[in-house]
N, C-alpha and C positions, 0 to 999 in steps of 0.2 A: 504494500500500500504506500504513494507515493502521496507526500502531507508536504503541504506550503502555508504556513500560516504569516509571512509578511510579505507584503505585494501590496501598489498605491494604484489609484487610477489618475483619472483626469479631474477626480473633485477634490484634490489634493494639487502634489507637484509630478505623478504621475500625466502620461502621454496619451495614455488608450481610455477609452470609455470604460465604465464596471463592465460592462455585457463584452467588452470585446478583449479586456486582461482575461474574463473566469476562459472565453475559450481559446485565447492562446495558450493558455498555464494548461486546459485538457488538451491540447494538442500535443501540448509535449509530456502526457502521459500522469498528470495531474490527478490525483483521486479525492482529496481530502484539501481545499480552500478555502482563506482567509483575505478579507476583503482589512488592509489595516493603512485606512488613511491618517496624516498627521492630523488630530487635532478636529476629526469633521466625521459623521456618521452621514451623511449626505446621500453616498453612493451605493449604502447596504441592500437595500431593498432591490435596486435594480440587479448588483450582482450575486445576490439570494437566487432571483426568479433566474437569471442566466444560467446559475450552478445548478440548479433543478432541472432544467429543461435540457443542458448537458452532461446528468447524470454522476454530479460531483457532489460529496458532501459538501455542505459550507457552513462556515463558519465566522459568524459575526465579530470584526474587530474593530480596534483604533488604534494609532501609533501618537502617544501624548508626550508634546512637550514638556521639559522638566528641568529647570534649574539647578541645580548642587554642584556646591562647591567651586563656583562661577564657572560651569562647565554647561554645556549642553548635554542632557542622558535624554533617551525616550523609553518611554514603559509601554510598550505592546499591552491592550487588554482582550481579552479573548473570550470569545463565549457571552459576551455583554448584551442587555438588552439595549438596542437601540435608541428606544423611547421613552428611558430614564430620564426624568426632566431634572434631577441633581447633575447627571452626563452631560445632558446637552448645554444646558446654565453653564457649567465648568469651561466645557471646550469653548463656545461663546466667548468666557473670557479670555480663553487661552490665546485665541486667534487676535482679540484687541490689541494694535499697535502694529501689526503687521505693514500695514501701508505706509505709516510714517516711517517707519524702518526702511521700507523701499525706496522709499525717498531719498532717505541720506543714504541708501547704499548706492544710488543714483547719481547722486551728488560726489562722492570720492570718485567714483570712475569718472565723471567728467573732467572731475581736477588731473585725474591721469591719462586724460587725453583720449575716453570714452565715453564720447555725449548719447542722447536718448536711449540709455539703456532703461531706463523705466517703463519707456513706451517702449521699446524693443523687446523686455521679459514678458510684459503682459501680453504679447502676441503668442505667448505660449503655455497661458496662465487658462483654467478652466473655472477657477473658482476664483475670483479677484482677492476675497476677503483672506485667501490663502496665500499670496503672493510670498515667493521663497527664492533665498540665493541658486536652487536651482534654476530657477527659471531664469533669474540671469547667467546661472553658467551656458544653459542652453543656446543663449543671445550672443555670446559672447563665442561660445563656437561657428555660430552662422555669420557673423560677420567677420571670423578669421584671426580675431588676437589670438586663439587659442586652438589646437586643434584636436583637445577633447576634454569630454568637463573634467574628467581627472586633472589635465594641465589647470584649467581654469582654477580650481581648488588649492592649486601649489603656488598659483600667481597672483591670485585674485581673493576678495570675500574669506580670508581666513586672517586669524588673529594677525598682526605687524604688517598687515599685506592690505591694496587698498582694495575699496568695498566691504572693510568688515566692522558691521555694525552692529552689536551685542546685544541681548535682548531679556528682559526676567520672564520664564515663562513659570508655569503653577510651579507650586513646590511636590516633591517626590510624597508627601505625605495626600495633599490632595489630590495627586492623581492614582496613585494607589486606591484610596479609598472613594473618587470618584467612579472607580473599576469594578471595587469590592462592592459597592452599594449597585451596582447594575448587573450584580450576579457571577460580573468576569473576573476573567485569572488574570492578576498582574505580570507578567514576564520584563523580564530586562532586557531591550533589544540589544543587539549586538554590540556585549560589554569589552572585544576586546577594541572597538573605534575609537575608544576614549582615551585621552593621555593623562592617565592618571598612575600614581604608584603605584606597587602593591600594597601598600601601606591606605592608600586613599583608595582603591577599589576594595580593599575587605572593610573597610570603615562603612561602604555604599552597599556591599553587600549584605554587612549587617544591620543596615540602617533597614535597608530594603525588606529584610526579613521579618524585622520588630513588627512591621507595619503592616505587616500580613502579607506583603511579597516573595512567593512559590517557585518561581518560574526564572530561567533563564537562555538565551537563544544562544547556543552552541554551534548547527552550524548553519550557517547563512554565510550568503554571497558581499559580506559586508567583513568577513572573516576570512584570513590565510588558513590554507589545510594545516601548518602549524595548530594554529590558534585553536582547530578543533578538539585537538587532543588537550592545549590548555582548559579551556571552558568544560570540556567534560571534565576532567580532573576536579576543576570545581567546581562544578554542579554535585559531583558524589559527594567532596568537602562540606559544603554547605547544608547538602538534604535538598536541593534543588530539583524540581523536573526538568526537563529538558525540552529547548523548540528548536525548531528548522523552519527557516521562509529564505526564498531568496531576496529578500528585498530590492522586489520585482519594482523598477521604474517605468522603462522603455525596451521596448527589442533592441539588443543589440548594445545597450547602455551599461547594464550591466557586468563583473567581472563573471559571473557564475549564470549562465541561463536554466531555468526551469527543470529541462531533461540534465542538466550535469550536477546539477548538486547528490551531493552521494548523501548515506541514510545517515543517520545519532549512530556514533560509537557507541561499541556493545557496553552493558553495564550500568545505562541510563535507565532512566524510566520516565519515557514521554510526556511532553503536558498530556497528551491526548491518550493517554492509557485506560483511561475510565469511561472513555464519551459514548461509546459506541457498545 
């Protein structure tokens, strides 16, 4: 059984419609689907009806912004219901600021000699109120500074580097328990992106725990095949279950597509061991 549980569409900073990710992810031999956009339940329902009608289980997510330790983390929730109106209040405000942000990241790229990139991300933007330095990486690839958002990411929109505008999103404790009160499992998306110590990642891990956070994502397309064997190693440490999404963007965007990501090292015991 092939299980993707992070993947964004287009009501995010994802490219593709919900109905047209669930049947690329079954094309490439997809069984088990997670619909996990940042910050927005928007696209659940359409690619619900998608995954049904193409014979995929699915499965209701959201990928939430999270602040700690002036870091960016997101916490994957899974299984949530939709139409928790504590969830939706939350993400609401998570998403607040977003455009003034854009703005000024707008603004430093002009000063380095990249005008209209605001209007230029938003030509790639599906939900405005989501607007994300991907969608300026994307702009910045089409017009050639760069020629791929991985480059854009080392040159561009990250800490010392212009375009990068910081942002406080919820705290790790409201979005956990924004998760927990909607039924779902909190997971840690792909904890090894972060540059933290090992010192300051068990600090997060045990914060994460305190707070009734279960779950952590092992292996995903946001991960070196290293890194799998690290994150299982502590996922067993901690008592964690274990997830796998590719953190599905774009065809082709990705380091890892849908059919290559390989299963959870043995010894795990899946978020999804119970559902079914």
């Amino acid at each position: 059984m092939k299980v993707d549980l992070h993947c964004h569409s287009n009501v995010s900073d994802g490219v593709l419609a919900p109905a047209a990710v669930a049947a690329y992810a079954r094309k490439s031999g997809v069984d088990v689907w997670a619909l996990t956009d940042h910050d927005e339940v928007g696209g659940i329902k359409a690619a619900r009806l998608a995954a049904g009608e193409l014979g995929m289980r699915f499965v209701a997510g959201v990928e939430i912004s999270v602040t700690w330790a002036n870091e960016t983390v997101h916490i994957v929730g899974l299984q949530i219901d939709e139409d928790n109106p504590a969830l939706i209040q939350g993400l609401a405000a998570t998403r607040n600021g977003r455009q003034e942000r854009a703005r000024e990241i707008s603004a430093q790229l002009a000063d380095a000699g990249i005008p209209g990139a605001y209007e230029g991300a938003l030509r790639y933007v599906g939900n405005p109120d989501l607007i994300s330095r991907t969608h300026f990486a994307r702009y910045l690839v089409e017009i050639g500074a760069c020629g791929s958002t991985s480059e854009v990411f080392r040159k561009y929109l990250t800490e010392g580097k212009p375009g990068y505008v910081p942002h406080r999103w919820a705290t790790l404790e409201q979005a956990v328990g924004w998760i927990k009160g909607a039924g779902g499992i909190p997971v840690i998306a792909h904890p090894g992106r972060y540059p933290f110590s090992d010192t300051a990642e068990g600090a997060l891990f045990d914060e994460f725990r305190k707070l009734g956070g279960t779950a952590i994502e092992v292996v995903t397309g946001s991960h070196t095949p290293d890194q799998y064997q690290t994150y299982a190693e502590l996922a067993r440490r901690y008592g964690f279950l274990a997830s796998r999404g590719t953190d599905f963007h774009a065809p082709g965007e990705a380091r890892v597509e849908f059919a290559e990501l390989p299963p959870l090292p043995a010894g795990l015991t899946p978020v999804w061991h119970d559902w079914f």
